[in-house]
C-alpha positions in Angstrom: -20.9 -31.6 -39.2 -19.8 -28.8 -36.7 -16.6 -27.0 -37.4 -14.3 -26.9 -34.0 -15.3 -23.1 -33.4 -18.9 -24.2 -33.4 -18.3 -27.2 -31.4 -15.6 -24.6 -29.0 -18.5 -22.3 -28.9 -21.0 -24.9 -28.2 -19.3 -26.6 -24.9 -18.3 -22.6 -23.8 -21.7 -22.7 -23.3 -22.9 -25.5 -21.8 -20.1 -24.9 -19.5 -21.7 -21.7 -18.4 -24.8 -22.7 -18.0 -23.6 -25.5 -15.8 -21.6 -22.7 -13.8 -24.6 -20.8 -13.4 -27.0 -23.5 -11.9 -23.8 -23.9 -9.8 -24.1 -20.4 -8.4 -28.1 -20.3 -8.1 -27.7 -23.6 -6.3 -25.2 -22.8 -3.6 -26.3 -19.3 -3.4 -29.8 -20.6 -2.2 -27.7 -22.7 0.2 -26.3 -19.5 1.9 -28.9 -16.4 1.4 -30.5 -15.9 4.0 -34.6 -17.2 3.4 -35.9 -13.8 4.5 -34.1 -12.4 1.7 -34.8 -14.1 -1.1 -38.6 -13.5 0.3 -38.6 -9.8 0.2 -39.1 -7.7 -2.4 -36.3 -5.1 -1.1 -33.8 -7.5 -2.6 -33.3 -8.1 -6.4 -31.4 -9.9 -8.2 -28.3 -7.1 -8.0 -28.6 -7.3 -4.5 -27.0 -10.8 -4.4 -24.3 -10.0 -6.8 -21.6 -10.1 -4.8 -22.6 -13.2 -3.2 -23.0 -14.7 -6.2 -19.4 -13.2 -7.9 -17.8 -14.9 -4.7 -19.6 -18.5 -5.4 -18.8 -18.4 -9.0 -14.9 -18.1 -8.1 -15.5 -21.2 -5.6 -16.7 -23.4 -8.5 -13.3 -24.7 -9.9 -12.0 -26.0 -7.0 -14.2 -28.7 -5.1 -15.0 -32.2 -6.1 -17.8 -33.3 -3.8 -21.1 -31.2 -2.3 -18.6 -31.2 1.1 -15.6 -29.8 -0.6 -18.1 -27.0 -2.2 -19.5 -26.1 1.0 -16.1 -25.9 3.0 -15.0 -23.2 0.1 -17.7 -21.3 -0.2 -18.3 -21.1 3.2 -14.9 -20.0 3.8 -15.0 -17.4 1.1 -17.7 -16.2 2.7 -16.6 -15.6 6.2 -13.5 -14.8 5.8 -12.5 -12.7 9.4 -10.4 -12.9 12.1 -7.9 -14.8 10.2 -10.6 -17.7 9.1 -11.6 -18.4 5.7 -10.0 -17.9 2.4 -9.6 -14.5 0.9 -11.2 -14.5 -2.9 -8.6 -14.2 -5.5 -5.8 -14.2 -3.2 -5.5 -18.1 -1.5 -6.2 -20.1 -4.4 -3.3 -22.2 -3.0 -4.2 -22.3 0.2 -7.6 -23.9 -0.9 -6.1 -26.2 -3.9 -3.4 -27.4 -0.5 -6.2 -28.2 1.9 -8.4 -29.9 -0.2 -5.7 -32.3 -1.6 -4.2 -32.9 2.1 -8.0 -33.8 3.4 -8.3 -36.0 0.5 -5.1 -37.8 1.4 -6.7 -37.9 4.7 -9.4 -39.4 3.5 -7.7 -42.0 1.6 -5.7 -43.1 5.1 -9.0 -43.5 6.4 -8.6 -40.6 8.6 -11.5 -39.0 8.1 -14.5 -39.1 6.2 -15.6 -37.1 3.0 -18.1 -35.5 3.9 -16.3 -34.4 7.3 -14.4 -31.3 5.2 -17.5 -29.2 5.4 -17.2 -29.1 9.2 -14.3 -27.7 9.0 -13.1 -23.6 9.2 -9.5 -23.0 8.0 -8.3 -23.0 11.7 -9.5 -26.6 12.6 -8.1 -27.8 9.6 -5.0 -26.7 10.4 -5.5 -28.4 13.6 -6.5 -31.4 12.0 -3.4 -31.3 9.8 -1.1 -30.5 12.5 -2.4 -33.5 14.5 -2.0 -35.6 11.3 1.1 -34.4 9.7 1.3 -37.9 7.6 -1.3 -36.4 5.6 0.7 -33.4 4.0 2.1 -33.8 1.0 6.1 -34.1 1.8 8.2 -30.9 0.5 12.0 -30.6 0.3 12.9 -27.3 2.4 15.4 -25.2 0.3 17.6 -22.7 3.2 16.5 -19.6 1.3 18.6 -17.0 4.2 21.4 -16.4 1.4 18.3 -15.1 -0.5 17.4 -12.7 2.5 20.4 -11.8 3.7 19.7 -8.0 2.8 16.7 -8.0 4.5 17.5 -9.4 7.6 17.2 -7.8 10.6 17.9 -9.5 13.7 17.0 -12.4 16.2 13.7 -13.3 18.2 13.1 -16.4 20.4 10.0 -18.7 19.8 9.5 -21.3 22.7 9.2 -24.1 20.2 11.8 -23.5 17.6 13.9 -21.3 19.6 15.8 -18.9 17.9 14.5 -17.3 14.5 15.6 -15.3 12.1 13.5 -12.0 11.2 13.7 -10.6 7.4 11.8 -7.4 6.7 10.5 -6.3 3.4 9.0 -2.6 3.4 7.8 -0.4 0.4 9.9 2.6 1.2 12.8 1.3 1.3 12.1 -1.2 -2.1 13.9 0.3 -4.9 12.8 -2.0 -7.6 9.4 -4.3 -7.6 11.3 -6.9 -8.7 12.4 -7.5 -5.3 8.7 -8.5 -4.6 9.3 -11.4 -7.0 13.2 -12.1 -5.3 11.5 -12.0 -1.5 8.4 -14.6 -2.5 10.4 -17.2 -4.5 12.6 -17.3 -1.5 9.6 -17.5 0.8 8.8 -20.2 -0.5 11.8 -22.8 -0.7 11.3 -22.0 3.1 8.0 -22.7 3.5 6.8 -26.1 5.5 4.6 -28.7 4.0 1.3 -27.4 4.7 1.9 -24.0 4.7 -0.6 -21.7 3.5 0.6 -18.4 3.7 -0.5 -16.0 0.1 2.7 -14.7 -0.5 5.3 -17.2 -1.2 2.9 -17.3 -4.2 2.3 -14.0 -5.3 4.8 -11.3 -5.2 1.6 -8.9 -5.7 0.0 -9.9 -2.3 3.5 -9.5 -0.9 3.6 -5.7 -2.0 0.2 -4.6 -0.5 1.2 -6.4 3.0 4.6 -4.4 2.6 3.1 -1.5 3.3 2.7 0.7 7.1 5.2 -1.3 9.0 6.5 -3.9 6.1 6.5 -7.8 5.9 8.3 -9.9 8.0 9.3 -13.4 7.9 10.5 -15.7 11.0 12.7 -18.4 10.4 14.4 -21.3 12.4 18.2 -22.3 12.2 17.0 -24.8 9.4 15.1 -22.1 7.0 12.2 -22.9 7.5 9.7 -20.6 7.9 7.8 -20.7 11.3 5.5 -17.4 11.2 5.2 -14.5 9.4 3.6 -10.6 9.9 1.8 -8.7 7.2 0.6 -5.1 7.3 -3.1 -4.7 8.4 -3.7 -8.8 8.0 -4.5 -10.7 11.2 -1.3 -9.9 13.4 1.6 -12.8 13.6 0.7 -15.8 11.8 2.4 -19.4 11.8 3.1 -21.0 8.5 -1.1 -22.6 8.0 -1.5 -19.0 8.4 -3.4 -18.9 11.8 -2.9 -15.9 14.1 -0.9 -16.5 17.2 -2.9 -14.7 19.5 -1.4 -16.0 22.7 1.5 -15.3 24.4 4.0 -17.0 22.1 2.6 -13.9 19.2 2.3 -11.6 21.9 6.1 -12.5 22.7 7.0 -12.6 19.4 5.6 -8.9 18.9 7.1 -7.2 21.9 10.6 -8.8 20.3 10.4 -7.4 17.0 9.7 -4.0 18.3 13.5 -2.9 19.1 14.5 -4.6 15.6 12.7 -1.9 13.4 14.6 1.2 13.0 12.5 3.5 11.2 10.4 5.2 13.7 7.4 5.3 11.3 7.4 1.9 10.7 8.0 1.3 14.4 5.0 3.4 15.6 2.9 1.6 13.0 4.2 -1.7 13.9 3.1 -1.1 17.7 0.1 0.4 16.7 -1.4 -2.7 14.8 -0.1 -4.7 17.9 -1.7 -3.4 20.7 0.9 -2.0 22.2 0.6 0.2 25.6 3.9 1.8 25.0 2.4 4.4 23.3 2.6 8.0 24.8 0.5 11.0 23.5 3.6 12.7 22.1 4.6 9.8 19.9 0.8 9.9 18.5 0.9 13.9 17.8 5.0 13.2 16.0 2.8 9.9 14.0 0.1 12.2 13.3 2.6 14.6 11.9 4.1 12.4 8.8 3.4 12.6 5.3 2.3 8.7 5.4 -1.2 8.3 5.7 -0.9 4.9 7.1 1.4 6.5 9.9 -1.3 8.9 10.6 -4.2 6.2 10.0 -2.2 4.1 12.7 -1.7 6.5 15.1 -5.7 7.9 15.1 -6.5 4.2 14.9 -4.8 3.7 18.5 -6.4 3.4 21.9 -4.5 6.1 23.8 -5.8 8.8 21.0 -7.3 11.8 22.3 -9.7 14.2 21.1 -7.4 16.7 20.3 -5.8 14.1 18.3 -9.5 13.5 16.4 -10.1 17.2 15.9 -6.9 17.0 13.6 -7.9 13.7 12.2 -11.4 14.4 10.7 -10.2 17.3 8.4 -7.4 14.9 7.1 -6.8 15.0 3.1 -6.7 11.8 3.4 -10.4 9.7 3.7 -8.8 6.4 5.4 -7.4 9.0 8.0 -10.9 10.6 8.5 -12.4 6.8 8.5 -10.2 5.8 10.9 -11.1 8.7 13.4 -14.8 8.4 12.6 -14.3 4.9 14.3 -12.8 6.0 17.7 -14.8 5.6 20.8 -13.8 8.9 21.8 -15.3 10.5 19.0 -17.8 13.0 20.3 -20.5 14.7 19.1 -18.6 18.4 18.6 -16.7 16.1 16.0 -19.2 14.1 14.3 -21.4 17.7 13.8 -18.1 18.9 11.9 -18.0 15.9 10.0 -21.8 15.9 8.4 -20.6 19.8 7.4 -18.1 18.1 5.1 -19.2 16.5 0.9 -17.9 13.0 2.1 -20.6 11.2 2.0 -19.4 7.4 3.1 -17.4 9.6 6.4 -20.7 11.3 6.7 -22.5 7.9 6.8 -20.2 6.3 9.5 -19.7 9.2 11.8 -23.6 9.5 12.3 -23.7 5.7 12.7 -21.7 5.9 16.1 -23.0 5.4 19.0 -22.1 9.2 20.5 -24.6 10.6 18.0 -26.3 12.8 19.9 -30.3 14.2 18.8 -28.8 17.3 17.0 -27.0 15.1 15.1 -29.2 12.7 13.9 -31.8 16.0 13.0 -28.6 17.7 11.1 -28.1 14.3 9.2 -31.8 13.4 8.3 -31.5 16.9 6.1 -28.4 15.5 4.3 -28.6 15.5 0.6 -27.2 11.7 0.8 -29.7 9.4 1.0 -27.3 6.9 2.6 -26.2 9.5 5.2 -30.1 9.7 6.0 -30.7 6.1 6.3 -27.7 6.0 9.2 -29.5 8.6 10.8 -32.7 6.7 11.1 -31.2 4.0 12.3 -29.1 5.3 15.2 -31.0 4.0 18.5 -31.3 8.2 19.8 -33.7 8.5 16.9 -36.5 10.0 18.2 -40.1 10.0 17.5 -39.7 13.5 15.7 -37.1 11.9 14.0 -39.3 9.3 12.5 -41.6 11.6 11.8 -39.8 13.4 9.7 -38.2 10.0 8.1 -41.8 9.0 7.6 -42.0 11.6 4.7 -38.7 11.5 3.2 -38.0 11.4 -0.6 -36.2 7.9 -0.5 -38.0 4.5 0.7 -35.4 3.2 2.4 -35.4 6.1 5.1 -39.1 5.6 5.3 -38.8 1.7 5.9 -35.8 1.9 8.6 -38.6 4.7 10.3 -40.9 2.4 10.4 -38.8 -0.3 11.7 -37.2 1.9 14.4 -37.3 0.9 17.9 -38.7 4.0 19.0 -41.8 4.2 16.3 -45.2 4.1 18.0 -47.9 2.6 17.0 -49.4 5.0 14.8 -46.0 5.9 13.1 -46.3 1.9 11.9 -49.4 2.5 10.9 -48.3 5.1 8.8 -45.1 3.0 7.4 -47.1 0.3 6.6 -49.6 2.1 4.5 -46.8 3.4 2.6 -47.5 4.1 -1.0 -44.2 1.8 -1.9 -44.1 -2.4 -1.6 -40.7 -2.0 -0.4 -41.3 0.0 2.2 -44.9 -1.8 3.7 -43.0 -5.7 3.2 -40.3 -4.4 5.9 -42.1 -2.6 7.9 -43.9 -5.7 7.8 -41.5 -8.0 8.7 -40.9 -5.0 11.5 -39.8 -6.0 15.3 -42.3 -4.0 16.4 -44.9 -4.9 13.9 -48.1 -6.1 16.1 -50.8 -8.4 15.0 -52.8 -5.6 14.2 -50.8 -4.2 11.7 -50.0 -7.5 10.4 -53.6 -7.9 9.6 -54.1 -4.2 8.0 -50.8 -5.0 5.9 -52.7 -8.0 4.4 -55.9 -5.8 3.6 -53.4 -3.4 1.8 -51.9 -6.1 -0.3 -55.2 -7.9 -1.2 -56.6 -4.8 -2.7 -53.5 -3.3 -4.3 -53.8 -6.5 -6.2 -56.9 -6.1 -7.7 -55.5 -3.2 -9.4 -54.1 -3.7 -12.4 -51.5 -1.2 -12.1 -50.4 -3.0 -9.0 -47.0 -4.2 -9.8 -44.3 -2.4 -9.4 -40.1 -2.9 -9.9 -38.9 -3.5 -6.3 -36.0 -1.1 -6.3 -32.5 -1.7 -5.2 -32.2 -1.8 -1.3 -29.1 0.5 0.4 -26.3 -1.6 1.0 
């Protein structure tokens, strides 16, 4: 008879094994085919992928409801999707609420894999009986000390703004004070991360702070964290109309602190920017006030000649970013050790040839591999990349645009798999070299010391 460790142990791992043929089966769902069929890609390459799917697994009931979460933790942009490890709320919420559509005879089960996070707050919103009901506590006692003024929304007319910032939090605990009031005020439905984790609440406190918008009843009606997707109502979907743009513009005069400000119009779009308030930005010890102000459209190159010899990498990744950025700047850059800077700045599209033949002699690979890829790659360019030391430079030669004929020749007669099975699967790969790829492969594999450990592909 098993002793209740060994039957513990036991079921610990059957249920492993049953969360593992979980992830291989949903992974398979959402790989890419071409992927799993080339060699370039291991198992390691799908890690991430898979890390992501594993998390999903708790939470749905039905294919439908597994599809709808992963898919969402998946894509995950532009205010869609679910954030991993951060909206396990959010997802738990919209599951139960389309289940209680369900059972109204709303919808049908499988109709939740259909859906994004916007259209099912759409769907909610046009079915409000399906949302669990929640008593709405007036948490503005709870803010009063961060309140900071008045805005009007056309809907719920006038709304309270409280604002949460890091500089001015003297205690963490206040983290924990601001989310438990957030969410007493939060609407049935709401799916907003932070009136569940005072964590999530700290890390959008930062550049221009947190704020919360609430009507005369406390309810909270939209809310603006720091580098998330701009003003969001309570189902967390950016208002990118002219009720946020509204909103925005009205918030502007109620933050006093001029970094904060600067940051705050910055993120927003704002035109009402001048060059002097981007050099007195650039200027502060905050390197999200200086990330903000090289990160905004009136930025000059003056302002990007600073910007790439930052201290501070987000700073230099930000300016590396900047349509302005010109060559001058991105030859300065591939002079510097940072390798992931390095990388970006010769991906842009002002890269001019000397660039690209300074960065194919980088002692990065990675930095190599954005060189071969830049469209001005030239000809000599693949040439060179044709004979490089690593074979992902030497497959993104052959796979260039710009490679001739011969130079595919060439790529695809490369000693390394890796490199001849993308090469092959090559835009530019003709019938031709199709055929001679094939010839390649039959004989390598009459050689016994044919096989060979695909090797991890860049990411």
């Amino acid at each position: 008879m098993k002793t209740f460790k060994q039957f513990f142990i036991t079921e610990q791992i059957l249920l492993e094994a049953k969360v593992d043929d979980y992830v291989t089966h949903w992974t398979k769902q959402f790989v890419n085919p071409l992927w799993l069929a080339n060699p370039i890609f291991t198992d390691d390459s799908l890690d991430p992928m898979r890390k992501t799917i594993r998390y999903a697994h708790p939470f749905g009931q039905s294919a439908a409801e597994h599809r709808h979460v992963i898919s969402g933790l998946l894509h995950n942009e532009d205010g869609e999707g679910y954030v991993p490890y951060e909206d396990e709320e959010a997802i738990t919420d919209n599951l139960g609420n389309f289940r209680r559509a369900v059972t109204m005879g709303l919808a049908k089960p499988e109709d939740i894999s259909k859906h994004n996070t916007i259209s099912l707050a759409k769907f909610f919103e046009d079915n409000p009986q399906v949302i669990k009901p929640k008593k709405i506590q007036d948490a503005s006692k709870d803010l009063a000390p961060y309140h900071i003024g008045k805005v009007y929304h056309p809907d719920y007319g006038s709304l309270d703004v409280y604002h949460i910032q890091q500089d001015n939090v003297k205690n963490t605990k206040e983290y924990s004070h601001f989310s438990k009031a957030l969410k007493k005020s939060c609407p049935p439905g709401s799916t907003i991360c932070v009136q569940h984790n005072p964590e999530d609440l700290e890390r959008y406190s930062n550049g221009h702070g947190f704020f919360a918008f609430m009507d005369s009843t406390g309810t909270l009606r939209a809310a603006h964290g720091h580098e998330d997707h701009g003003i969001v109502n309570h189902a967390n979907v950016p208002l990118k109309g002219p009720i946020g743009k509204s909103l925005a513009k009205q918030v502007e005069p109620l933050i006093k602190n001029p970094d904060h400000l600067f940051v705050y119009k910055a993120e927003t779009g704002s035109l009402n920017v001048t060059h002097d308030d981007i050099t007195k930005a650039y200027n502060s010890p905050n390197e999200y006030v200086r990330k903000s102000a090289i990160g905004h459209q009136n930025v000059t190159v003056e302002h990007l000649t600073q910007a790439i010899r930052d201290p501070s990498r987000i700073v230099r990744l930000e300016a590396t970013r900047q349509p302005n950025l010109t060559p001058k700047h991105i030859a300065l850059v591939l002079l510097t050790k940072d390798e992931i800077n390095k990388t970006q700045a010769i991906s842009h599209p002002n890269a001019s040839v000397e660039n690209i033949t300074k960065a194919l002699t980088d002692r990065h690979a990675m930095v190599r591999v954005g060189a071969i890829k830049h469209p001005n790659a030239t000809t000599e360019h693949i040439d060179k990349a044709l004979t490089d030391s690593y074979f992902w430079v030497r497959a993104k030669a052959g796979t260039h645009q710009n490679a001739t004929s011969d130079q595919i020749t060439r790529a695809i007669s490369d000693p390394d798999e890796n490199v001849r099975y993308e090469v092959f699967l090559g835009p530019n790969t003709t019938a031709e070299h199709k055929e001679l790829y094939k010839k390649i492969e039959e004989s390598r594999a009459k050689q016994p010391s044919y096989k060979q450990k695909p090797q991890s592909p860049m990411p």
